[in-house]
DSSP file (Angstrom, degrees, kcal/mol; ACC not computed):
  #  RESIDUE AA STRUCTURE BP1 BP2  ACC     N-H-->O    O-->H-N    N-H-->O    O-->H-N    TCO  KAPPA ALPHA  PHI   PSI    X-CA   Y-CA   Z-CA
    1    1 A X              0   0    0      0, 0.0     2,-0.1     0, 0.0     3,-0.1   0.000 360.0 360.0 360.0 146.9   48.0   80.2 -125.1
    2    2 A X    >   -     0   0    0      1,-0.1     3,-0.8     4,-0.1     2,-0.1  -0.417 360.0 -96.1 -83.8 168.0   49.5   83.3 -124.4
    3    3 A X  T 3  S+     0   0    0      1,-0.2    -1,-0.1    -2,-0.1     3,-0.1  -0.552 112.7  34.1 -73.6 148.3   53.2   84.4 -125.4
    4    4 A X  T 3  S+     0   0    0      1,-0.1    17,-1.6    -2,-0.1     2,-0.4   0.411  96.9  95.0 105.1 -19.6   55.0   83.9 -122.5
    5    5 A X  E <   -A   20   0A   0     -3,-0.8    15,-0.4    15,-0.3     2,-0.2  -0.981  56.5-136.6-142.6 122.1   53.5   80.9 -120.8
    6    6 A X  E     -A   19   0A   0     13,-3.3    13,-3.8    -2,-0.4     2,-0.5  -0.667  23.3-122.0 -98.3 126.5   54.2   77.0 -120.8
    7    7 A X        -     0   0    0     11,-0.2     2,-0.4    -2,-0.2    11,-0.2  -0.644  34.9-179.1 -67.6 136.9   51.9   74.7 -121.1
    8    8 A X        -     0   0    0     -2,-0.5     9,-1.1     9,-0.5    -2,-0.0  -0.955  30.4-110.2-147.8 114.2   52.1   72.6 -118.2
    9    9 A X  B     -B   16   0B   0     -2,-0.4     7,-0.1     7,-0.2     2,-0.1   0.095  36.2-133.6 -40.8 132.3   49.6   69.3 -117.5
   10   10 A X        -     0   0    0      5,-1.9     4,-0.1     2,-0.2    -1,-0.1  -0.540  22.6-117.1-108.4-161.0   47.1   69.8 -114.5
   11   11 A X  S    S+     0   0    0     -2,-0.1     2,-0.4     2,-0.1    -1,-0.1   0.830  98.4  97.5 -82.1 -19.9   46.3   67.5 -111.8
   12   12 A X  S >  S-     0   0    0      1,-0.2     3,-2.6     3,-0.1    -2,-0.2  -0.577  89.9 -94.2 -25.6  77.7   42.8   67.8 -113.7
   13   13 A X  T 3  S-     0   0    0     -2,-0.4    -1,-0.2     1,-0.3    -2,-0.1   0.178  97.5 -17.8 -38.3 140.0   41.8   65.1 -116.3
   14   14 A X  T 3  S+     0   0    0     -4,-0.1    -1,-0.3    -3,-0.1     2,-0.3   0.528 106.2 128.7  50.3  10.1   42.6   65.8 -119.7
   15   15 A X    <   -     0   0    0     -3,-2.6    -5,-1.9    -5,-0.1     2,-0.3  -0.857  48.3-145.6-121.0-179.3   43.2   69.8 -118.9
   16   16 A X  B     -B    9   0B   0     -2,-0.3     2,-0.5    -7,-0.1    -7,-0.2  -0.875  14.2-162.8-120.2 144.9   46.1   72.1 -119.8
   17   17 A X        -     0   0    0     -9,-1.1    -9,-0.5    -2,-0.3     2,-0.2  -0.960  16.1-130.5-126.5  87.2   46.7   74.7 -117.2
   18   18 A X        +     0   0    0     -2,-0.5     2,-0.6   -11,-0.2   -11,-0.2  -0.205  28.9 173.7 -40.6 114.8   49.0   77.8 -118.4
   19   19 A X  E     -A    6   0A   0    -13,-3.8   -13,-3.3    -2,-0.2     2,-0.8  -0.942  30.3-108.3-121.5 142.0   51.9   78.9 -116.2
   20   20 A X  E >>  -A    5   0A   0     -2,-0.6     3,-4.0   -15,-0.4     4,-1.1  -0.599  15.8-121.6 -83.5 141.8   54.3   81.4 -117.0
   21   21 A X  H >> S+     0   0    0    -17,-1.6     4,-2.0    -2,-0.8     3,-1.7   0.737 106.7  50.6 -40.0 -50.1   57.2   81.0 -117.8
   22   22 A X  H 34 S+     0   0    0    -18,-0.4    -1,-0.3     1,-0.3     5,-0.1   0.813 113.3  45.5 -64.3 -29.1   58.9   82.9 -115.4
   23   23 A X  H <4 S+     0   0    0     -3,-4.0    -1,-0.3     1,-0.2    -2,-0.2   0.688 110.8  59.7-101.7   1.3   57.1   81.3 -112.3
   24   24 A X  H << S+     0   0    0     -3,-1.7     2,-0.3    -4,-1.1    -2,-0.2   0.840 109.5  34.8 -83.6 -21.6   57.7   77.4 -114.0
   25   25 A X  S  < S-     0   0    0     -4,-2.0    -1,-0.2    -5,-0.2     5,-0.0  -0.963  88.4-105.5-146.9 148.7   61.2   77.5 -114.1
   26   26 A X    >   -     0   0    0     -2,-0.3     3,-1.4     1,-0.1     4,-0.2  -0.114  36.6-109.8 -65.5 170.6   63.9   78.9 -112.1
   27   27 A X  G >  S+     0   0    0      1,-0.2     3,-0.6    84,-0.2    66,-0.2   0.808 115.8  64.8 -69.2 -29.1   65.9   82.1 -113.4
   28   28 A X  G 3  S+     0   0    0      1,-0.2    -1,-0.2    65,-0.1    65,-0.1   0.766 108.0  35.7 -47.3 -32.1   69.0   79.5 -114.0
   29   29 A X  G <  S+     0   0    0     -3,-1.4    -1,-0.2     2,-0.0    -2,-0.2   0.004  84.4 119.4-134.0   8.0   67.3   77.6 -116.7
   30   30 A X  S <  S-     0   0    0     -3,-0.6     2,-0.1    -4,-0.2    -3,-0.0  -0.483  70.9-108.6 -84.8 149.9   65.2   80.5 -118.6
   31   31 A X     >  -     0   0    0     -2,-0.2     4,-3.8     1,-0.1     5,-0.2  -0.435  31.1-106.2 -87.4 172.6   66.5   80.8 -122.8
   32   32 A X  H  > S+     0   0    0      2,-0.2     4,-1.7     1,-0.2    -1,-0.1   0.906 129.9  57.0 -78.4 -35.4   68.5   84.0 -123.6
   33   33 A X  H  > S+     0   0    0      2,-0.2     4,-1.2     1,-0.2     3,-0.4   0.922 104.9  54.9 -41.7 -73.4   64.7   85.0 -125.4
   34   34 A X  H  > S+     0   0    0      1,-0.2     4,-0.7     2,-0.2    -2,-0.2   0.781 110.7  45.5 -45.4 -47.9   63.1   84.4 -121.8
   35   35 A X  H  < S+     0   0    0     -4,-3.8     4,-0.3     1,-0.2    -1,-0.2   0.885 107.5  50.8 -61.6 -38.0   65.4   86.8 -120.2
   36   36 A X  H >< S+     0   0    0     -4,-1.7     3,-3.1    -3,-0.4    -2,-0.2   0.900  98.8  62.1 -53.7 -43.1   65.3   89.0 -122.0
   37   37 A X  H 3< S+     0   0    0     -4,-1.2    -1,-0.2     1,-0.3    -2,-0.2   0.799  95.9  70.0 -59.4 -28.9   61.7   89.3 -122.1
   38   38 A X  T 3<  +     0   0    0     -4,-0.7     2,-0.9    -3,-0.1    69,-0.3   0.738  65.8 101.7 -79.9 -10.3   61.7   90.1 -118.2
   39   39 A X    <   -     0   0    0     -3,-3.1    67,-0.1    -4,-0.3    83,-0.0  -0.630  69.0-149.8 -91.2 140.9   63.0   93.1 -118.4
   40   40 A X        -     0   0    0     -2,-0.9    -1,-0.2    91,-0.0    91,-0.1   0.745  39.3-117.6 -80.5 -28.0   60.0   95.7 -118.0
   41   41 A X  S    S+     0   0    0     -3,-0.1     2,-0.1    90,-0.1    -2,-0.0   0.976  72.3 139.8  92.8  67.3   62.2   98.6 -120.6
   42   42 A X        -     0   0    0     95,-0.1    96,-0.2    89,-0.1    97,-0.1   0.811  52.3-151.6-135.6 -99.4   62.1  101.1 -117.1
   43   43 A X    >   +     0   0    0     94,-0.1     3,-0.6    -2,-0.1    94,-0.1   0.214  51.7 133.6 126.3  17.8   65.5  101.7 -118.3
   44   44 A X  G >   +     0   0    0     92,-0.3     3,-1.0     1,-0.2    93,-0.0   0.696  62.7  66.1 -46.8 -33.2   66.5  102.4 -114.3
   45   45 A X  G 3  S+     0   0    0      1,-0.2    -1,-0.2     3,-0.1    44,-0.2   0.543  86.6  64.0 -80.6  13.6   69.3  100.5 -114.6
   46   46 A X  G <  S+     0   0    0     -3,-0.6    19,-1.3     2,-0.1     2,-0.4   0.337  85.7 103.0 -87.3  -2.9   70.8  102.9 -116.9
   47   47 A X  B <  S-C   64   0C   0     -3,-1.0     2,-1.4    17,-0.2    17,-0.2  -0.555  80.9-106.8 -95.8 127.0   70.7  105.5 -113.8
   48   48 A X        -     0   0    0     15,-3.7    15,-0.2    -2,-0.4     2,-0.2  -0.606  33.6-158.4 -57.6  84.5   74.0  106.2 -112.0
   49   49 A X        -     0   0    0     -2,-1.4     2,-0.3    11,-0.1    11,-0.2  -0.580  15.0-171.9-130.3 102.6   74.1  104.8 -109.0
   50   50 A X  B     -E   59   0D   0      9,-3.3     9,-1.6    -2,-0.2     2,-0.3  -0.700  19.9-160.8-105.1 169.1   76.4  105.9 -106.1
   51   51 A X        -     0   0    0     -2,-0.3     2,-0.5     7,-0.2     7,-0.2  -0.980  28.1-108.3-139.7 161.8   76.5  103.4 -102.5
   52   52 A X    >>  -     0   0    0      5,-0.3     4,-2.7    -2,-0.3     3,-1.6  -0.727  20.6-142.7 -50.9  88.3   77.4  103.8  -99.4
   53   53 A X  T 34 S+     0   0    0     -2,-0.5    -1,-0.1     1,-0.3    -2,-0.0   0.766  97.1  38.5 -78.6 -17.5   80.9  101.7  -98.8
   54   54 A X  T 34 S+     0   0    0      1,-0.1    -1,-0.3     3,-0.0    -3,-0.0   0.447 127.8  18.6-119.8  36.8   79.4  101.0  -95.3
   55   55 A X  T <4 S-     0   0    0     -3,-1.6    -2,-0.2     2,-0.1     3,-0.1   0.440  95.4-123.4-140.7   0.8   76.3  100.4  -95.1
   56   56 A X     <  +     0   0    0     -4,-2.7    -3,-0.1     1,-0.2    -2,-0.0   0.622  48.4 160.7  63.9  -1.8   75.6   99.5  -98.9
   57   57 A X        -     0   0    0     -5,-0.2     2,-0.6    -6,-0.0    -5,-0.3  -0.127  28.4-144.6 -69.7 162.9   73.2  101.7  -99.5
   58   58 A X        -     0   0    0     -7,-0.2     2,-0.4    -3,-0.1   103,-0.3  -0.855  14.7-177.0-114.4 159.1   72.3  102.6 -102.8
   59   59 A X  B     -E   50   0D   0     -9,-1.6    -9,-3.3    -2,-0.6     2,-0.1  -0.909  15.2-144.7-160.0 134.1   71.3  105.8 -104.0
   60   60 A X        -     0   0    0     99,-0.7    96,-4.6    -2,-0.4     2,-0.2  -0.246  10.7-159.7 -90.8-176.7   70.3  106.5 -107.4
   61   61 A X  B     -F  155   0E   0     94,-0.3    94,-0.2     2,-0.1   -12,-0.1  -0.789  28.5-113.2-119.4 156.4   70.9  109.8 -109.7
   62   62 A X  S    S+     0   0    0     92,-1.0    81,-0.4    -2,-0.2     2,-0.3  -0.148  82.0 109.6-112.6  69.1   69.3  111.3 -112.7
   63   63 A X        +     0   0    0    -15,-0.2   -15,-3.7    79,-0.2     2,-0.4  -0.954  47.4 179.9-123.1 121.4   72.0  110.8 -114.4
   64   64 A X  B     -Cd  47 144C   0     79,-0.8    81,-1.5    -2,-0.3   -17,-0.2  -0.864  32.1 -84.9-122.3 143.0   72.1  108.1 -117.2
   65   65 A X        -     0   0    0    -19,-1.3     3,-0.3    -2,-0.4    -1,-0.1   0.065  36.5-120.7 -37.6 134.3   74.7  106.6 -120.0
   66   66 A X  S    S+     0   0    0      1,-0.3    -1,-0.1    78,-0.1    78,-0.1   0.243 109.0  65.2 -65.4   5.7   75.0  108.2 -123.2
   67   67 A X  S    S+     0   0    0    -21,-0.1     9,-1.1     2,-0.1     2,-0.5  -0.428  76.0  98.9-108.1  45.2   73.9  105.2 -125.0
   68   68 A X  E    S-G   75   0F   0     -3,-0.3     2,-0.6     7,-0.2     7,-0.3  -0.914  78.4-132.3-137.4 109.9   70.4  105.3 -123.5
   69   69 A X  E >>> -G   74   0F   0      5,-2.2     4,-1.8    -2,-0.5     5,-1.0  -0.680  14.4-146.6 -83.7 110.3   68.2  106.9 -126.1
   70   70 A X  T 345S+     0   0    0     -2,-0.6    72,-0.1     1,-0.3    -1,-0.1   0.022  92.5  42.9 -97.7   7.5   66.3  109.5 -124.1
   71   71 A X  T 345S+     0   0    0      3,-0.0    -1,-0.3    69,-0.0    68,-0.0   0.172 127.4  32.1-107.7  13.3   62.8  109.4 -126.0
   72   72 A X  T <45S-     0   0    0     -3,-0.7    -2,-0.2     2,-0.2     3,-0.1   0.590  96.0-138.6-110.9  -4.9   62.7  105.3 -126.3
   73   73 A X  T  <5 +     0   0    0     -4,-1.8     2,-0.2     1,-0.2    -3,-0.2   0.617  58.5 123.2  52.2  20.0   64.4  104.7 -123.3
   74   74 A X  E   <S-G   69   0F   0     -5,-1.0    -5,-2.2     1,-0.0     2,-0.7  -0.572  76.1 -91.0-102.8-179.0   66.5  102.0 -124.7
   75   75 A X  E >   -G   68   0F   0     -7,-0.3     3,-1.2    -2,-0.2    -7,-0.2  -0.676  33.7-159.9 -73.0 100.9   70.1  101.2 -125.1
   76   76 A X  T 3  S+     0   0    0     -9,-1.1    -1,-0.1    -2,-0.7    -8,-0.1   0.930 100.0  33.8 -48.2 -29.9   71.1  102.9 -128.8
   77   77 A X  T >  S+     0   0    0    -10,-0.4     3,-2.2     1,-0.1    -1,-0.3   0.157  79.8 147.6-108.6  13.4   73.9  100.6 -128.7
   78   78 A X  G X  S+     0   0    0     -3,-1.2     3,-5.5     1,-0.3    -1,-0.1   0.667  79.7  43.9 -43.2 -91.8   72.6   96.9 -126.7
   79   79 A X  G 3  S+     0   0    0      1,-0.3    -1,-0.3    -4,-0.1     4,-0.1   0.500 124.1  37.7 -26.1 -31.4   74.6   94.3 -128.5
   80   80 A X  G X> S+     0   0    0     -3,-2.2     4,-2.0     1,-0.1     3,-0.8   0.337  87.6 115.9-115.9   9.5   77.6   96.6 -128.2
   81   81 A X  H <> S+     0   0    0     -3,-5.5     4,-2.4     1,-0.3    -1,-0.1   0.850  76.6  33.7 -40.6 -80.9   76.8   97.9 -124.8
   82   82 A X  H 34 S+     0   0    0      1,-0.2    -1,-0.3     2,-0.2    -2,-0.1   0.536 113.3  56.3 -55.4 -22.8   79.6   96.6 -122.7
   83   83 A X  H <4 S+     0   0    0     -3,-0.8     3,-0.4    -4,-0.1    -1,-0.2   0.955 112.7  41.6 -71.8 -64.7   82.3   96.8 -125.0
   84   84 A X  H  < S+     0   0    0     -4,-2.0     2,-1.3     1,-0.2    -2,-0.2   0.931 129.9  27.2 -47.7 -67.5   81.7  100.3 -125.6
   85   85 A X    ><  -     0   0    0     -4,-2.4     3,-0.6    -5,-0.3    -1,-0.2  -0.699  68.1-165.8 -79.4  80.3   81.0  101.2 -121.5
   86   86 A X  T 3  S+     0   0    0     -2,-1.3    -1,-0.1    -3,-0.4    -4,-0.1   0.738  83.8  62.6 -47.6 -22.2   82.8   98.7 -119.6
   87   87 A X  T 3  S+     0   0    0      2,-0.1    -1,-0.2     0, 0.0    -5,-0.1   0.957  76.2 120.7 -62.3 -61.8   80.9   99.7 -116.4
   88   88 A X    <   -     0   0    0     -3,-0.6     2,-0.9     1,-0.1    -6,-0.1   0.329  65.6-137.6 -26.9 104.7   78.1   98.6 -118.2
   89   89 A X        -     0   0    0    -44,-0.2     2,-2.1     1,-0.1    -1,-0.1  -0.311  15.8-170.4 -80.6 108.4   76.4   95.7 -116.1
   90   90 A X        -     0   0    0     -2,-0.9     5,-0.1    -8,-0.1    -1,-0.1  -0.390  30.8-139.2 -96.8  79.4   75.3   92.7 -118.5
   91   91 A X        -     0   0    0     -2,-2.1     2,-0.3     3,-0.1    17,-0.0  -0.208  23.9-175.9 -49.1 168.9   73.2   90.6 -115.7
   92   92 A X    >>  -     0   0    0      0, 0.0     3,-0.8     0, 0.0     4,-0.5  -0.835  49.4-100.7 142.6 136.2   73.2   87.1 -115.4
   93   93 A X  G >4 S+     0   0    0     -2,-0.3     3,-1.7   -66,-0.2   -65,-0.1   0.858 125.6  65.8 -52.5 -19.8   71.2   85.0 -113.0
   94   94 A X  G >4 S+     0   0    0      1,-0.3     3,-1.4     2,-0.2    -1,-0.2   0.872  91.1  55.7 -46.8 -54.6   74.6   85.2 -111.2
   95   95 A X  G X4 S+     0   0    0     -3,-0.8     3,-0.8     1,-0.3    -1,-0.3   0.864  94.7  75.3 -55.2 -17.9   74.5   88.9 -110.5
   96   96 A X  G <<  +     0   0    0     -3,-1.7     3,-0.4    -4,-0.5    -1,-0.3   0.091  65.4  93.9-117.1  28.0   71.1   88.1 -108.7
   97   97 A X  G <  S+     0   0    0     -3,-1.4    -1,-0.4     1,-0.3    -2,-0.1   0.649 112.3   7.6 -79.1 -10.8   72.5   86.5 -105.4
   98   98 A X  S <  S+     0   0    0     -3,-0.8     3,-0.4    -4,-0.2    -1,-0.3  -0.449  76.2 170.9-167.3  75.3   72.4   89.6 -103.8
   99   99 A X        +     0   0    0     -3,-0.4     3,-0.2     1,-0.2    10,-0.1  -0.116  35.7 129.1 -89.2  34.5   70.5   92.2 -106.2
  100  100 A X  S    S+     0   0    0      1,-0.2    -1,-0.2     9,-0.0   -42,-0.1   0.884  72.9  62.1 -43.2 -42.4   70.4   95.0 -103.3
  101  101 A X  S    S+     0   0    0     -3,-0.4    -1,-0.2     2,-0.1    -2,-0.1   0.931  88.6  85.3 -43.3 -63.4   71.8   97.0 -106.0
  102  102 A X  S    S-     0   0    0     -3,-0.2     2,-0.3     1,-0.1   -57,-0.0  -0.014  90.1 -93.3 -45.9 140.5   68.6   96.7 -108.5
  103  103 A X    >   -     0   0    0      1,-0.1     3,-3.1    58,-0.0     6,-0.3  -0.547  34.3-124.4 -42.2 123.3   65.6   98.9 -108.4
  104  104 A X  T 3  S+     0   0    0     56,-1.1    57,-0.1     1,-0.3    -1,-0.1   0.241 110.8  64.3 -67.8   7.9   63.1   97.4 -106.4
  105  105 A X  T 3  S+     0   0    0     55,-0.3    -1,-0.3    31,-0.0    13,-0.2   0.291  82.4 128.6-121.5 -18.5   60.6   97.5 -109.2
  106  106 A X    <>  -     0   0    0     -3,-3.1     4,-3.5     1,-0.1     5,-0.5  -0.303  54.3-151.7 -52.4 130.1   63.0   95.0 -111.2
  107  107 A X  H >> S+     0   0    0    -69,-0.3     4,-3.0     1,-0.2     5,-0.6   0.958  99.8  47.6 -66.7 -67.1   61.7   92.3 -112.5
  108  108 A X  H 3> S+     0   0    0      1,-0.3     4,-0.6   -70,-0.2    -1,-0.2   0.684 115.2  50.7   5.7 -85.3   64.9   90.4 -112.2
  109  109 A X  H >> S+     0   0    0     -6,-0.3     4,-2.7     1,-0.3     3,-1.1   0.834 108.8  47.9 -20.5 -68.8   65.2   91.7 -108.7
  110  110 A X  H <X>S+     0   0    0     -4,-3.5     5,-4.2    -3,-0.5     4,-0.9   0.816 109.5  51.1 -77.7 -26.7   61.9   90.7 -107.5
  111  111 A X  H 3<5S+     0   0    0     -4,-3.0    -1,-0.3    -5,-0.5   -84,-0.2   0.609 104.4  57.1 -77.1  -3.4   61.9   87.1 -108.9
  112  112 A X  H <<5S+     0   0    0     -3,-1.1    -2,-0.2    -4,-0.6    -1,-0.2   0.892 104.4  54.3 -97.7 -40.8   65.1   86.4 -107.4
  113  113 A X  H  <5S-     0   0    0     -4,-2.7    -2,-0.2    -5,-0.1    -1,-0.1   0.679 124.6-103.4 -37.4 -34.0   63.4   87.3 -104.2
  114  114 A X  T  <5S+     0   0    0     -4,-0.9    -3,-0.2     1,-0.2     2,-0.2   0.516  78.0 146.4 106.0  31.2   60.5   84.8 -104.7
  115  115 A X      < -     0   0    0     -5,-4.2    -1,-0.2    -8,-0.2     2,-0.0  -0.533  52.1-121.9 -67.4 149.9   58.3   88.0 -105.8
  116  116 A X        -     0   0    0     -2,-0.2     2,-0.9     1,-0.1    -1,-0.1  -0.410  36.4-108.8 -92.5 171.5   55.5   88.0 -108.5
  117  117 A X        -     0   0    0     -7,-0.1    -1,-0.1    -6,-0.1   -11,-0.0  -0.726  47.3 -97.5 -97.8 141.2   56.3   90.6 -111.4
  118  118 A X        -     0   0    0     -2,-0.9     7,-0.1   -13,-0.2     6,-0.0   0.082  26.7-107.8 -19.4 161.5   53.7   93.9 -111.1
  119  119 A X  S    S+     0   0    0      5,-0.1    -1,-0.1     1,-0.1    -2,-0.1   0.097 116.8  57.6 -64.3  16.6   50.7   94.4 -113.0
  120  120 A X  S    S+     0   0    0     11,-0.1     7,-0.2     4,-0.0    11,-0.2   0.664  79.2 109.1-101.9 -38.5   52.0   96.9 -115.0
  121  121 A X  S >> S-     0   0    0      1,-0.2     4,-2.2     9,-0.1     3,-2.1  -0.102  72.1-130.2 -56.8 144.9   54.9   94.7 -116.4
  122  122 A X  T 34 S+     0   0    0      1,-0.2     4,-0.5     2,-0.2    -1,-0.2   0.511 103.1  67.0 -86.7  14.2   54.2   94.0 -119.6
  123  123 A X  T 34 S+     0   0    0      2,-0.1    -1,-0.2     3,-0.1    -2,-0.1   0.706 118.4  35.1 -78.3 -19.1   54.7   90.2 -119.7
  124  124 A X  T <4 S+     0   0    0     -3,-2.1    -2,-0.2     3,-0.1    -3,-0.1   0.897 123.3  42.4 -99.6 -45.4   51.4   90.4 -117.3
  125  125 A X  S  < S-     0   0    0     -4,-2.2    -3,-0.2    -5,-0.2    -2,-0.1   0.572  86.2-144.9 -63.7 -10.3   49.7   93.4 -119.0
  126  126 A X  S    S+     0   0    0     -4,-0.5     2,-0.3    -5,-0.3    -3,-0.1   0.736  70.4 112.2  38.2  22.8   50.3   92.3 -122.7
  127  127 A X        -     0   0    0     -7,-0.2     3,-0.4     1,-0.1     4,-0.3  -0.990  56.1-158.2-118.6 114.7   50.7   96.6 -123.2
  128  128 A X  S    S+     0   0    0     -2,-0.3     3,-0.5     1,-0.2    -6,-0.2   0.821  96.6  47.8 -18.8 -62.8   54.2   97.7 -124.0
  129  129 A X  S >> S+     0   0    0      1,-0.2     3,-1.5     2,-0.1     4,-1.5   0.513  78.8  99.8-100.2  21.7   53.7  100.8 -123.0
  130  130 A X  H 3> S+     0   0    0     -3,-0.4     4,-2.7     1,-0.2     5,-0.3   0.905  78.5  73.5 -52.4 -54.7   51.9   99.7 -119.2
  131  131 A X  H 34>S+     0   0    0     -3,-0.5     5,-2.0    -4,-0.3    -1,-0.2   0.638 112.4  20.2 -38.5 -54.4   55.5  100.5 -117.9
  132  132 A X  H <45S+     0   0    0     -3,-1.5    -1,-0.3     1,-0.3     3,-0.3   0.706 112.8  63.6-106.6 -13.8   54.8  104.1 -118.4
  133  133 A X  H  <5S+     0   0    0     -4,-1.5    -2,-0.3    -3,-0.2    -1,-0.3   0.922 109.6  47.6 -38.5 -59.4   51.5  104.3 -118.5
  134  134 A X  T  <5S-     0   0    0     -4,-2.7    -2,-0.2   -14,-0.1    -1,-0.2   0.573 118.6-110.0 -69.1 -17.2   52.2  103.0 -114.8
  135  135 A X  T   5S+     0   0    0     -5,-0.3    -3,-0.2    -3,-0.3    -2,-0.1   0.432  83.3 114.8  95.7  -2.4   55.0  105.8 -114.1
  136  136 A X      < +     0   0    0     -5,-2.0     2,-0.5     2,-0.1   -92,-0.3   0.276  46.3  91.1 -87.6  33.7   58.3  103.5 -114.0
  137  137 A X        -     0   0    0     -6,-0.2   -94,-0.1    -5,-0.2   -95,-0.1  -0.893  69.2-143.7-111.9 141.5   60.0  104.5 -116.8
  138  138 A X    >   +     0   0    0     -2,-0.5     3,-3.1   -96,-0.2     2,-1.6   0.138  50.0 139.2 -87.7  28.2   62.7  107.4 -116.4
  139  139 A X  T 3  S+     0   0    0      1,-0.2    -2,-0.1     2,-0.1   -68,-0.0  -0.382  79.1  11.8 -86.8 101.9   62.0  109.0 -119.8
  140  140 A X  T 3  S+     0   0    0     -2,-1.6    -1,-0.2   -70,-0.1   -69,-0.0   0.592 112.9  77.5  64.8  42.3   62.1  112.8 -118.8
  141  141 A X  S <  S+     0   0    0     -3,-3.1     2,-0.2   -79,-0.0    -2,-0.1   0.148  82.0  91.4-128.9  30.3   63.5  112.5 -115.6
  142  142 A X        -     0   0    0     -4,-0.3     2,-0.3   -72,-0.1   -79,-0.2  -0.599  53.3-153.6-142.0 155.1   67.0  112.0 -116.8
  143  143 A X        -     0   0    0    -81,-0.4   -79,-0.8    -2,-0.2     5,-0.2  -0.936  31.3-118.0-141.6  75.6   70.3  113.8 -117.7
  144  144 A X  B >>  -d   64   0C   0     -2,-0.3     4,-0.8   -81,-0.2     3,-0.5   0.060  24.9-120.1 -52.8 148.2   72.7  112.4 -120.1
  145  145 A X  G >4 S+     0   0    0    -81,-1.5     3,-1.1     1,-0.3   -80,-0.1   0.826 109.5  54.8 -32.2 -62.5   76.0  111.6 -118.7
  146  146 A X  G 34 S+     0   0    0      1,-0.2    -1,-0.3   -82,-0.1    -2,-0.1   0.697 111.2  43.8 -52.4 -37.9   77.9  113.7 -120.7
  147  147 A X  G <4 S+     0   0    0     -3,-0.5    -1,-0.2     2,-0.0    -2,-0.2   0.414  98.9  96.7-108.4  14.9   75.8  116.8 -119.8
  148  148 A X    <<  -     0   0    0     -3,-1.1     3,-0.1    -4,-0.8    -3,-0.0  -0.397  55.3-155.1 -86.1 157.9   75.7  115.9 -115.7
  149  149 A X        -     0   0    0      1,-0.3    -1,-0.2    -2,-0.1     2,-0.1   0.011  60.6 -13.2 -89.9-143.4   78.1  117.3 -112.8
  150  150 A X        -     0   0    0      1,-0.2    -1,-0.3     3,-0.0     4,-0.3  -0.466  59.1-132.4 -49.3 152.6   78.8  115.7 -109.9
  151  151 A X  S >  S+     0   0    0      2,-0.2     3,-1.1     1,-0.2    -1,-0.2   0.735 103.7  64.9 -63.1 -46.2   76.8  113.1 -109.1
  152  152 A X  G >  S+     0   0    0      1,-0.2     3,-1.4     2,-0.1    -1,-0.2   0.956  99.9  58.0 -47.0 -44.4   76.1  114.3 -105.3
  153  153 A X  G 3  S+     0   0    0     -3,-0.3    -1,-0.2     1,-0.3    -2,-0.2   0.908 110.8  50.4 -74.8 -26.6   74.2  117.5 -107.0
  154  154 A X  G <  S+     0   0    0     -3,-1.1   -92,-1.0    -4,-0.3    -1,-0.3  -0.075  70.3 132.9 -99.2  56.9   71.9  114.7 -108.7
  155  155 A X  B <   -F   61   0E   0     -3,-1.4     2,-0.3   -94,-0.2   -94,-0.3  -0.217  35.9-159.7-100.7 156.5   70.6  112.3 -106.2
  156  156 A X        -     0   0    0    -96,-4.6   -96,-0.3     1,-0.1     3,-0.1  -0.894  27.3-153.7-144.8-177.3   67.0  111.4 -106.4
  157  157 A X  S    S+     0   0    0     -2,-0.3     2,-0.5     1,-0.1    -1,-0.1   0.497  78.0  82.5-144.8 -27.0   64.2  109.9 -104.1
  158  158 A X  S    S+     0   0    0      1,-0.2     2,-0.1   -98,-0.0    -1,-0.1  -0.357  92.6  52.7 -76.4  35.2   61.6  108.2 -107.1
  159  159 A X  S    S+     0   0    0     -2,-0.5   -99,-0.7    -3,-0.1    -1,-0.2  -0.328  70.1 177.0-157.0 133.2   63.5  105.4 -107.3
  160  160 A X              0   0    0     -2,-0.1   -56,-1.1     1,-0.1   -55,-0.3  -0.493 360.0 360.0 -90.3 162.1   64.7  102.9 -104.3
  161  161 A X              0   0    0   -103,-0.3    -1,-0.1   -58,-0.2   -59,-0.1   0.373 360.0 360.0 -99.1 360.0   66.7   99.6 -104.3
């Protein structure tokens, strides 16, 4: 069986039919392990994000947190993220009643929609590095916080919610 995937009885005698996790059980009921795992490493939510206050659009920047380590395109700091940035969004299946906000390329996102995750994510590809292999990662298309201006002067069009 692969990692990732519940065995789950089929209607079949006596065979076992793999599902993954992510499409047996709802986002509510997934282990802190299982959540994690869904996120693809993009590292898009790490992008500044300004919206619209009426119309709710979103529109990203490439401009990113100063904890987001800009050739691994992770969080230097995860565990201590939010204390350290208070802005800093720690999702929850909670957040995901209305993820308009998210990158549309989120896995998160797209399963709260009732969407399948890509082929390129790597819970379907079983490649790490499909993410960028595929082109969704922002790692050197990005701006550290610290070294951005206004926000307006960075707005960008490669990535929607």
């Amino acid at each position: 069986m692969e990692p990732g995937q519940c065995a789950t009885p089929s209607t079949a005698a006596g065979s076992i039919v793999t599902i993954p996790f992510w499409r047996s059980k709802p986002l509510e009921q997934l282990s802190a392990s299982e959540w994690e795992l869904l996120c693809d490493g993009c590292a898009k939510c790490c992008l500044q994000k300004l919206e619209d206050a009426e119309t709710r659009e979103i529109y990203f920047t490439n401009v990113v947190c100063d904890l987001l380590d800009l050739d691994s395109c992770r969080c230097s700091r995860y565990q201590e993220r939010s204390t350290l940035v208070p802005s800093c969004i720690t999702l929850t299946p909670k957040d995901l009643d209305d993820p308009y906000w998210l990158p549309s390329t989120c896995a998160y996102r797209l399963l709260a929609e009732g969407a399948e995750l890509p082929s390129w994510h790597p819970l379907r590809s079983h490649d790490p590095h499909s993410v960028a292999a595929a082109g969704h990662t922002i790692c050197g298309r990005v701006v550290p916080e610290a070294e951005a201006d206004d926000l307006e002067y960075h707005l960008i069009d490669w990535v929607q919610a």
